[in-house]
PyMOL Python script that loads the backbone (N, CA, C, O; Angstrom):
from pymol import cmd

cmd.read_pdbstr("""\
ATOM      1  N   UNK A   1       4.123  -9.445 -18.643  1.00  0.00           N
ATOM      2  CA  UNK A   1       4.571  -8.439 -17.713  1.00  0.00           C
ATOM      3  C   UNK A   1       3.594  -8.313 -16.542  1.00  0.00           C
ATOM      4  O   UNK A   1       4.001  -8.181 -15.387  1.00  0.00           O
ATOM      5  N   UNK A   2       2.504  -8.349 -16.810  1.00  0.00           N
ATOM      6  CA  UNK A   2       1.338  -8.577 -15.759  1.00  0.00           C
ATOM      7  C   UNK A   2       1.346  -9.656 -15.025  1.00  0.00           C
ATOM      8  O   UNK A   2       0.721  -9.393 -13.998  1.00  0.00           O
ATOM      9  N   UNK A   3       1.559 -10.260 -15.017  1.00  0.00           N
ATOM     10  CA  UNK A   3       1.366 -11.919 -14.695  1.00  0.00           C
ATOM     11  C   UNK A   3       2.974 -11.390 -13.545  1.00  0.00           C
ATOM     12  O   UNK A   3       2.770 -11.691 -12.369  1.00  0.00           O
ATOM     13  N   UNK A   4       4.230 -10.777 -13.766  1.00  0.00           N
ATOM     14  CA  UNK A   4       5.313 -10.854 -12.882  1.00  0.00           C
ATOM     15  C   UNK A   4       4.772  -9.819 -12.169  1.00  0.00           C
ATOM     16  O   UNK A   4       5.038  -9.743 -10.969  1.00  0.00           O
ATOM     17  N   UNK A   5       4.050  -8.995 -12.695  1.00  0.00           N
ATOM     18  CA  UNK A   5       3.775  -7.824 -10.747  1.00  0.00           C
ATOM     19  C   UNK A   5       2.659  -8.929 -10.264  1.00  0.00           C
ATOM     20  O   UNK A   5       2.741  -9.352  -9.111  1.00  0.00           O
ATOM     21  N   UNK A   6       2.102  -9.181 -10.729  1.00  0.00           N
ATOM     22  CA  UNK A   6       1.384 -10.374  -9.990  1.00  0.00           C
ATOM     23  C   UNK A   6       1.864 -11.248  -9.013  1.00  0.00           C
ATOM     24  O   UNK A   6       1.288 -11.565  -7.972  1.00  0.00           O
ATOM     25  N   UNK A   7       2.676 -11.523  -9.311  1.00  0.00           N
ATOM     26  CA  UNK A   7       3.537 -12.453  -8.654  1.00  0.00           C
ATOM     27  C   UNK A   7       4.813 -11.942  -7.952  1.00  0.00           C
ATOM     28  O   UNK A   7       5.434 -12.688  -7.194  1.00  0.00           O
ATOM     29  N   UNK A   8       5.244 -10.565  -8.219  1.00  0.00           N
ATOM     30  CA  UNK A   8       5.960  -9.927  -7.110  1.00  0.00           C
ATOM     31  C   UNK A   8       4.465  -9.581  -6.160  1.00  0.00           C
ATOM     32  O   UNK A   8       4.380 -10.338  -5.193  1.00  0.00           O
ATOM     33  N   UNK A   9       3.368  -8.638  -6.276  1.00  0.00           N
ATOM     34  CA  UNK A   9       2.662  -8.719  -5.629  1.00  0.00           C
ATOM     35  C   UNK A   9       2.310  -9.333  -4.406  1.00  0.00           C
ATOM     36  O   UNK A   9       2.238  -8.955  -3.237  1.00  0.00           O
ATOM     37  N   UNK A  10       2.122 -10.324  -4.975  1.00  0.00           N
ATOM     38  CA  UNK A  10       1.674 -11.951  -3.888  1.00  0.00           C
ATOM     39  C   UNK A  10       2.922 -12.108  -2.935  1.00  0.00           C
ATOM     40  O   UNK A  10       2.799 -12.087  -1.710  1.00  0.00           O
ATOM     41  N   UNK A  11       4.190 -12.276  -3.612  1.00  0.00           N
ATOM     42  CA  UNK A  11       5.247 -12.374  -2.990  1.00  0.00           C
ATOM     43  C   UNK A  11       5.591 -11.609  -2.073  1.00  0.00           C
ATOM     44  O   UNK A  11       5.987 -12.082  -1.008  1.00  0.00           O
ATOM     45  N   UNK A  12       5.526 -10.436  -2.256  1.00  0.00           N
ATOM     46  CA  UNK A  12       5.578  -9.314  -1.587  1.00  0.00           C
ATOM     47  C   UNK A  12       4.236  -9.405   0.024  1.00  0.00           C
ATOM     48  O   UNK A  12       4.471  -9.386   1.232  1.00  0.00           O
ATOM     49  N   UNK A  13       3.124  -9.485  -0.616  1.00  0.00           N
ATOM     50  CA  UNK A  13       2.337  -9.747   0.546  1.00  0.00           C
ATOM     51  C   UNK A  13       2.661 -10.932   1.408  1.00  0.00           C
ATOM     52  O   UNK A  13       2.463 -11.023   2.620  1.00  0.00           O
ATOM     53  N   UNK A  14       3.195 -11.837   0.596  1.00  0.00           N
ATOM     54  CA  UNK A  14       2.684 -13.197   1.856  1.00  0.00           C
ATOM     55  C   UNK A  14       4.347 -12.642   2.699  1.00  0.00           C
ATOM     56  O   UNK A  14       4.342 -12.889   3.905  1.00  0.00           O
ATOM     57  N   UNK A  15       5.282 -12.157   2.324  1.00  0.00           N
ATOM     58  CA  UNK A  15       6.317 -11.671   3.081  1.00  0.00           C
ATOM     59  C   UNK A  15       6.193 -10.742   4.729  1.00  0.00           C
ATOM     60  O   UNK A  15       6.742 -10.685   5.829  1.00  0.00           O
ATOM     61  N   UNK A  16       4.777  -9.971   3.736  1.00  0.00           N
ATOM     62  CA  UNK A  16       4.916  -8.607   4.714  1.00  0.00           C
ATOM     63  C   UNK A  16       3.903  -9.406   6.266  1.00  0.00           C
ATOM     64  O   UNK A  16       3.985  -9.262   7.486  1.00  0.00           O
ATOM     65  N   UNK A  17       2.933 -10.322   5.255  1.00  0.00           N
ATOM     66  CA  UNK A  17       1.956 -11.120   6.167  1.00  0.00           C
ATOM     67  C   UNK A  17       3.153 -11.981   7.441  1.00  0.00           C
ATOM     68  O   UNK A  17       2.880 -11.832   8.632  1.00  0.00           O
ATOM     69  N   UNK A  18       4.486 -12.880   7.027  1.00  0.00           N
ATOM     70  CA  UNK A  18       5.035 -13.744   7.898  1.00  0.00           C
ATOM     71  C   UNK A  18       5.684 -12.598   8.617  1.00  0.00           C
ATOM     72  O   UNK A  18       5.325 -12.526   9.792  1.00  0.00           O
ATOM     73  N   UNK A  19       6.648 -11.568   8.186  1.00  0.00           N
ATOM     74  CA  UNK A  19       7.223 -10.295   8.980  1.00  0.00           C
ATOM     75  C   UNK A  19       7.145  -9.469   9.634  1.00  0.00           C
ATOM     76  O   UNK A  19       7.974  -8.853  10.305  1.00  0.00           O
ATOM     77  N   UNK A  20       5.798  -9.357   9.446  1.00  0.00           N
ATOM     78  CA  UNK A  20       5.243  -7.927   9.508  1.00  0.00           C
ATOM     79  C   UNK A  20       5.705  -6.841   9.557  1.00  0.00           C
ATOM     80  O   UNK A  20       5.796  -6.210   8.505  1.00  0.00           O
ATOM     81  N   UNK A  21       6.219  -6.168  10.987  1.00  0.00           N
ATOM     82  CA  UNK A  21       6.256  -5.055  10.921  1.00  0.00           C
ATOM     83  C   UNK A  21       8.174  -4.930  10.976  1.00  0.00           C
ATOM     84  O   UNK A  21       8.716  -3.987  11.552  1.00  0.00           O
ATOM     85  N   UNK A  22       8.846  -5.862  10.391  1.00  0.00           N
ATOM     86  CA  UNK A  22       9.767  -6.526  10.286  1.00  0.00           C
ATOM     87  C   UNK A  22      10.256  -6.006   8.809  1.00  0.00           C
ATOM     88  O   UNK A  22      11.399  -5.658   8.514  1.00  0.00           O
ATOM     89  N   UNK A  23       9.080  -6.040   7.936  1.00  0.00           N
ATOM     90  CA  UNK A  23       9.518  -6.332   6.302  1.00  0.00           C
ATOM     91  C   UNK A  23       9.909  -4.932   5.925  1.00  0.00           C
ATOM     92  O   UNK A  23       9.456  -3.922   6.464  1.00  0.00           O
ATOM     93  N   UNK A  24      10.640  -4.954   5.119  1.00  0.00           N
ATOM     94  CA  UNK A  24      11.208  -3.689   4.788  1.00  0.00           C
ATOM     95  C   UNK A  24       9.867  -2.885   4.005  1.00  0.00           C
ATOM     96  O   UNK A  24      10.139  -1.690   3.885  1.00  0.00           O
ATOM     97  N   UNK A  25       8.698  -3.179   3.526  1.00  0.00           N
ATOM     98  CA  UNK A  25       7.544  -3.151   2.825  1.00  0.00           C
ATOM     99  C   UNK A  25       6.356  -2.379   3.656  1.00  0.00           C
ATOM    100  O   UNK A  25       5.589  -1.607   3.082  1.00  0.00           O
ATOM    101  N   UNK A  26       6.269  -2.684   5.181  1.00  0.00           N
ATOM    102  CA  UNK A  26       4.964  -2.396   5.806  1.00  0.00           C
ATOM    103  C   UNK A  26       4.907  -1.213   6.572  1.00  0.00           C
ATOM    104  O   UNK A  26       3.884  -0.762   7.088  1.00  0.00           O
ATOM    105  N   UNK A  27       6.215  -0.649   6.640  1.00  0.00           N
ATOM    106  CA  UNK A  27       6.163   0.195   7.396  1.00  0.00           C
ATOM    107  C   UNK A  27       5.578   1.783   6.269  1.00  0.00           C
ATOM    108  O   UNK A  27       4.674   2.591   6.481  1.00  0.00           O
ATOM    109  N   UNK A  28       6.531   1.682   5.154  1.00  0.00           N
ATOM    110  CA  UNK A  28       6.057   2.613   3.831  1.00  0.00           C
ATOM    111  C   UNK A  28       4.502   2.685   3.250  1.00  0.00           C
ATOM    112  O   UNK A  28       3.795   3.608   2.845  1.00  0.00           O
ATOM    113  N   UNK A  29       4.360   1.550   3.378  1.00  0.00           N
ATOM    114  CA  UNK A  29       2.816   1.331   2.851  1.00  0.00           C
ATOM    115  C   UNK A  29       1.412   1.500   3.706  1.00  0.00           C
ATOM    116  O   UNK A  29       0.245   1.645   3.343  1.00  0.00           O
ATOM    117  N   UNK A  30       2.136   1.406   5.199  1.00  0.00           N
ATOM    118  CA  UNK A  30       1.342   1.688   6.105  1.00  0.00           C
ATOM    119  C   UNK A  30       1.375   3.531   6.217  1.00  0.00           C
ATOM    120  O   UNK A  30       0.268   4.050   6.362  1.00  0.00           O
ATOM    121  N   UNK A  31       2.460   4.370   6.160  1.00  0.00           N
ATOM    122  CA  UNK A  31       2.473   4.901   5.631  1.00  0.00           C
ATOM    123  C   UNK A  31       1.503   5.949   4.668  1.00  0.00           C
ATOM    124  O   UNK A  31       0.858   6.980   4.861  1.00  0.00           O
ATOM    125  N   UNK A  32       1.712   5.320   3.866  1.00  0.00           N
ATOM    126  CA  UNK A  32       0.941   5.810   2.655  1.00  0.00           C
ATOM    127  C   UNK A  32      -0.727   5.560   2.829  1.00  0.00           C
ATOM    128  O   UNK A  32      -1.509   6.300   2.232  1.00  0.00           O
ATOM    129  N   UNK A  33      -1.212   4.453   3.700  1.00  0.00           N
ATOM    130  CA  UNK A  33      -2.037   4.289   4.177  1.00  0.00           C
ATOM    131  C   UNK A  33      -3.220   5.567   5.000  1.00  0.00           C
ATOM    132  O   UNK A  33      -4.334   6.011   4.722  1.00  0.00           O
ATOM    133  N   UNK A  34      -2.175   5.792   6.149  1.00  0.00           N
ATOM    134  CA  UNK A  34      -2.319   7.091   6.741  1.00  0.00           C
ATOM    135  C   UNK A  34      -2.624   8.329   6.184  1.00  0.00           C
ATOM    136  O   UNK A  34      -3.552   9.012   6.618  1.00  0.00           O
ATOM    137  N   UNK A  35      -1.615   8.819   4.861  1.00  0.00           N
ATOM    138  CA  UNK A  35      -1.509   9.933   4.090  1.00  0.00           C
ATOM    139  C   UNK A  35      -3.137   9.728   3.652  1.00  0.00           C
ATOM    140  O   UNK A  35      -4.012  10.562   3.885  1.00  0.00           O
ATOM    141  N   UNK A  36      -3.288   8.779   3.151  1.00  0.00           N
ATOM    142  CA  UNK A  36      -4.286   8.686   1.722  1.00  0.00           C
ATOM    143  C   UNK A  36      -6.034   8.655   2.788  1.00  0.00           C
ATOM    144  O   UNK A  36      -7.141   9.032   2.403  1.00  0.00           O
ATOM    145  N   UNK A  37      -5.611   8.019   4.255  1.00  0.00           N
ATOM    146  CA  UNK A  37      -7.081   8.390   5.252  1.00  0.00           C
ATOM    147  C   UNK A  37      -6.726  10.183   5.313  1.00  0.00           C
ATOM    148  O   UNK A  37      -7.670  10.922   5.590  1.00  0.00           O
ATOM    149  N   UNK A  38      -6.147  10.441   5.200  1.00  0.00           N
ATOM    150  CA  UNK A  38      -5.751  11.774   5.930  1.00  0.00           C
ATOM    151  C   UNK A  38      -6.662  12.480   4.764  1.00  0.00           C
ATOM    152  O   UNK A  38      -7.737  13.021   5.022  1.00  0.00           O
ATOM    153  N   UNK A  39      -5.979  12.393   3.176  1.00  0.00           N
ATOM    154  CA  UNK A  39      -6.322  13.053   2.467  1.00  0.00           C
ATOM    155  C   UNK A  39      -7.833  12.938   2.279  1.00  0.00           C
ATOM    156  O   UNK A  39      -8.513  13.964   2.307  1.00  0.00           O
ATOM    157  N   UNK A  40      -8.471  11.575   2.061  1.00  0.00           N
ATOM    158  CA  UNK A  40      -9.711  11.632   2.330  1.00  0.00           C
ATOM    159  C   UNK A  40     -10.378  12.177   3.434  1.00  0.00           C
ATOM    160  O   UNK A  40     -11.540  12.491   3.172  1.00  0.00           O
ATOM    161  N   UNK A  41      -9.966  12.422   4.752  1.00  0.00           N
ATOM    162  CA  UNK A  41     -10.893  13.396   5.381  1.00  0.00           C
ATOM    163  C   UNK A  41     -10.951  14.665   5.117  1.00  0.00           C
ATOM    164  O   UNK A  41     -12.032  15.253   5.150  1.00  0.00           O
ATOM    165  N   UNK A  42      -9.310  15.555   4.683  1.00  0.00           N
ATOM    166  CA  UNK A  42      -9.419  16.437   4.123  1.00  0.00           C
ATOM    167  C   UNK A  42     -10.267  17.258   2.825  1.00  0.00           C
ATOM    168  O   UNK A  42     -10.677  18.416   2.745  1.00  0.00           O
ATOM    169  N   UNK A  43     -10.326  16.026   1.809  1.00  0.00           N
ATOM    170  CA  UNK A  43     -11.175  16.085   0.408  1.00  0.00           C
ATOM    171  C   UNK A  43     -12.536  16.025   0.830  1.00  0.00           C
ATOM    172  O   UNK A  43     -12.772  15.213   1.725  1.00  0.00           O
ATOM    173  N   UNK A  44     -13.514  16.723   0.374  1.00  0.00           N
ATOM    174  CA  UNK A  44     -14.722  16.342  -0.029  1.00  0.00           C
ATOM    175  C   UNK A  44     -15.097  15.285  -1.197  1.00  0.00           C
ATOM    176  O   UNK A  44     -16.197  14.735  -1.258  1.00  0.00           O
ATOM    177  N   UNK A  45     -13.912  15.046  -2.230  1.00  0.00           N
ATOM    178  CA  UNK A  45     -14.185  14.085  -3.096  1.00  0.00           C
ATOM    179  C   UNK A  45     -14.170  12.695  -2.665  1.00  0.00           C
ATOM    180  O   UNK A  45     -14.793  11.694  -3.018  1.00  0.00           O
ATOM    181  N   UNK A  46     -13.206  12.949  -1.731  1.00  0.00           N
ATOM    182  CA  UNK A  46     -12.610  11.069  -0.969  1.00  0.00           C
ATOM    183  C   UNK A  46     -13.521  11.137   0.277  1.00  0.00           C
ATOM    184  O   UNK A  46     -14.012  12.020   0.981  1.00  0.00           O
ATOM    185  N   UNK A  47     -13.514   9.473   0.203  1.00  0.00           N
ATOM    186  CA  UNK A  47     -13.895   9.410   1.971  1.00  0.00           C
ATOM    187  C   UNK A  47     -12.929   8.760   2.568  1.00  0.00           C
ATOM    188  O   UNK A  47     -12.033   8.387   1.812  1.00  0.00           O
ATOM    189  N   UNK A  48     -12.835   8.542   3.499  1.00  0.00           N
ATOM    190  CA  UNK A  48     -11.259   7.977   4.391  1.00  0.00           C
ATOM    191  C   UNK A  48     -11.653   6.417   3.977  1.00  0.00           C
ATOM    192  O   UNK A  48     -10.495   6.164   3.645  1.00  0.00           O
ATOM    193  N   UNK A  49     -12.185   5.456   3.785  1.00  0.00           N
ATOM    194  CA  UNK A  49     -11.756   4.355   3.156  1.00  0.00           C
ATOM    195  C   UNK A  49     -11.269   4.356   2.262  1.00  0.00           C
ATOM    196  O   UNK A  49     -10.256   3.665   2.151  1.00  0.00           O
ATOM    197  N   UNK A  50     -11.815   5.250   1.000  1.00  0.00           N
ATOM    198  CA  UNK A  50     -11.174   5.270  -0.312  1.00  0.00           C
ATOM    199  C   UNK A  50      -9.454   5.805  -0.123  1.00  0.00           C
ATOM    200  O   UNK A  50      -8.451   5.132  -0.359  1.00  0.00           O
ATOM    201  N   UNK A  51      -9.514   6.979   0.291  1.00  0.00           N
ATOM    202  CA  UNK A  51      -7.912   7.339   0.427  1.00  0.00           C
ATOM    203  C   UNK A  51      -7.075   6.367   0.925  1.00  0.00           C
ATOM    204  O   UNK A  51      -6.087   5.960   0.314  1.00  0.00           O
ATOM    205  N   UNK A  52      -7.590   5.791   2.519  1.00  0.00           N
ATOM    206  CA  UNK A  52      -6.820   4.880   2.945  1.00  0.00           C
ATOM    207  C   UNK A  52      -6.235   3.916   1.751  1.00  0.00           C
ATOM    208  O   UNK A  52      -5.016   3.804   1.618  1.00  0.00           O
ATOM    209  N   UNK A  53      -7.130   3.240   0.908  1.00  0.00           N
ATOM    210  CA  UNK A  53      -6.921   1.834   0.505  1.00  0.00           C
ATOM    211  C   UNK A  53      -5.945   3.048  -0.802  1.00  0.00           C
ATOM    212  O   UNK A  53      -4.817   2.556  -0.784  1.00  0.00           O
ATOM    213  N   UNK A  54      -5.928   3.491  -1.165  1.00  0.00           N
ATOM    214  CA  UNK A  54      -5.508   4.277  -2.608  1.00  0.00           C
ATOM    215  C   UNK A  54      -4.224   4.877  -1.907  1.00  0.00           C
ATOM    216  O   UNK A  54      -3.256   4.882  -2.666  1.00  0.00           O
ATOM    217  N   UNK A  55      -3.961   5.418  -0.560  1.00  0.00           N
ATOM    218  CA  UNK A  55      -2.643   5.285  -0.103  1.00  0.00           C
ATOM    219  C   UNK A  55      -1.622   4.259  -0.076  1.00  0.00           C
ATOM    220  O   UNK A  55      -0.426   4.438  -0.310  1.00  0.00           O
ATOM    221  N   UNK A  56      -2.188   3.170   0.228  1.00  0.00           N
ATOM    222  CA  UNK A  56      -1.645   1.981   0.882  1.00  0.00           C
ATOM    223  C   UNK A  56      -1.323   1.190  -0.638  1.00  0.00           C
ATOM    224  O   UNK A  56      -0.357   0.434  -0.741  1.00  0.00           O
ATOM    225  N   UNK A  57      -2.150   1.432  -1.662  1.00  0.00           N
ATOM    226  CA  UNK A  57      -1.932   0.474  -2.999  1.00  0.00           C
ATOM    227  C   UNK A  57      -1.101   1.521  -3.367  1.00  0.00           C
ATOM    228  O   UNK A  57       0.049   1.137  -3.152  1.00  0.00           O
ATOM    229  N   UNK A  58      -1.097   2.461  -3.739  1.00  0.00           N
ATOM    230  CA  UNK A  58       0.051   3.689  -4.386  1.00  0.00           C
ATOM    231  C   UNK A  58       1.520   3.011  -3.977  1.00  0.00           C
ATOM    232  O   UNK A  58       2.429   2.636  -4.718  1.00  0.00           O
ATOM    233  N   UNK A  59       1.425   2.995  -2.657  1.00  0.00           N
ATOM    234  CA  UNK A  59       2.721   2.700  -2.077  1.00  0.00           C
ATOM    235  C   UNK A  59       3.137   1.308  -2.084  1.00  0.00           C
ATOM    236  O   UNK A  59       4.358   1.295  -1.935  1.00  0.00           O
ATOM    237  N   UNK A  60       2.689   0.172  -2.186  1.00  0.00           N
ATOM    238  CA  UNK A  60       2.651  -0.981  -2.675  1.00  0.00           C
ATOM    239  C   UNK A  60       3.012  -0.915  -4.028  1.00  0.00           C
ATOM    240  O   UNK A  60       4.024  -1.488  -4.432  1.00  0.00           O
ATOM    241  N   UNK A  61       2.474  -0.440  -4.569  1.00  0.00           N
ATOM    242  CA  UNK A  61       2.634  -0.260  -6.032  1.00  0.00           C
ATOM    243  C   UNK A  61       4.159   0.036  -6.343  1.00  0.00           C
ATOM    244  O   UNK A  61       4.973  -0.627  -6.986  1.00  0.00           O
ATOM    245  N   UNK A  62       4.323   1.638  -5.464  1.00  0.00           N
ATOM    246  CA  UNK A  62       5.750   1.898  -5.448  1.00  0.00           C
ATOM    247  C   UNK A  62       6.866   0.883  -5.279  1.00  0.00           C
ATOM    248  O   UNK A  62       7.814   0.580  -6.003  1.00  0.00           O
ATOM    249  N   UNK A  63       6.437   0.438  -4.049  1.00  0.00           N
ATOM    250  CA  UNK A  63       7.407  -0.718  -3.557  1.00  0.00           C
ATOM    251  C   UNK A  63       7.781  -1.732  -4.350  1.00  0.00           C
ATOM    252  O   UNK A  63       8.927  -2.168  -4.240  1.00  0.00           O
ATOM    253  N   UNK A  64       6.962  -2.237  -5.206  1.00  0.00           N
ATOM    254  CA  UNK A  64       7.020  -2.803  -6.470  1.00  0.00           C
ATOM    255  C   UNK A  64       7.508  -2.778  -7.629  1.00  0.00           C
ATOM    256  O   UNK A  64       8.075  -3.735  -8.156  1.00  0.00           O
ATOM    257  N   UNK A  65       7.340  -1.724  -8.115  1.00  0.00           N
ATOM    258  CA  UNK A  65       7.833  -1.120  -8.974  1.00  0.00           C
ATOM    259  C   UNK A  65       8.399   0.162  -8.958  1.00  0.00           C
ATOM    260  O   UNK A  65       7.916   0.919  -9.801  1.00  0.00           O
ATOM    261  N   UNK A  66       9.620   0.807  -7.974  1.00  0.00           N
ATOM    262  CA  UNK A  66      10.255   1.891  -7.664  1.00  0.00           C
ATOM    263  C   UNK A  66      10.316   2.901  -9.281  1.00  0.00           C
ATOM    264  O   UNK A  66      10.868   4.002  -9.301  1.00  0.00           O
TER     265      UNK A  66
END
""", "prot")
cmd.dss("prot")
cmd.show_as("cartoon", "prot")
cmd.util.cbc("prot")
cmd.orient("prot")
């Protein structure tokens, strides 16, 4: 089961990489990207890299596995 999000994963990226802002994928995740810098400036626990990247995989994740 690991080994197929793996490989939707990959699939999924090298898609969003030839499409970009095209793929039905980059616009949500970019997205979530935003939220998760946001929340890290807001938090004292996060810093805006961490949120960013923890937005952007959340939503990847989603996209993946709805």
């Amino acid at each position: 089961m690991s080994n197929d999000l793996l490989q939707d994963a990959k699939e999924e990226i090298v898609g969003m990489g030839k499409q970009g802002m095209a793929h039905p994928s980059t616009k949500p995740v970019l997205t979530g990207a935003a939220v998760g810098a946001v929340a890290g400036l807001v938090l004292p626990v996060l810093s805006i890299p961490i949120g960013l990247l923890a937005g952007a995989g959340w939503m990847f994740y989603k996209r993946l596995r709805p």
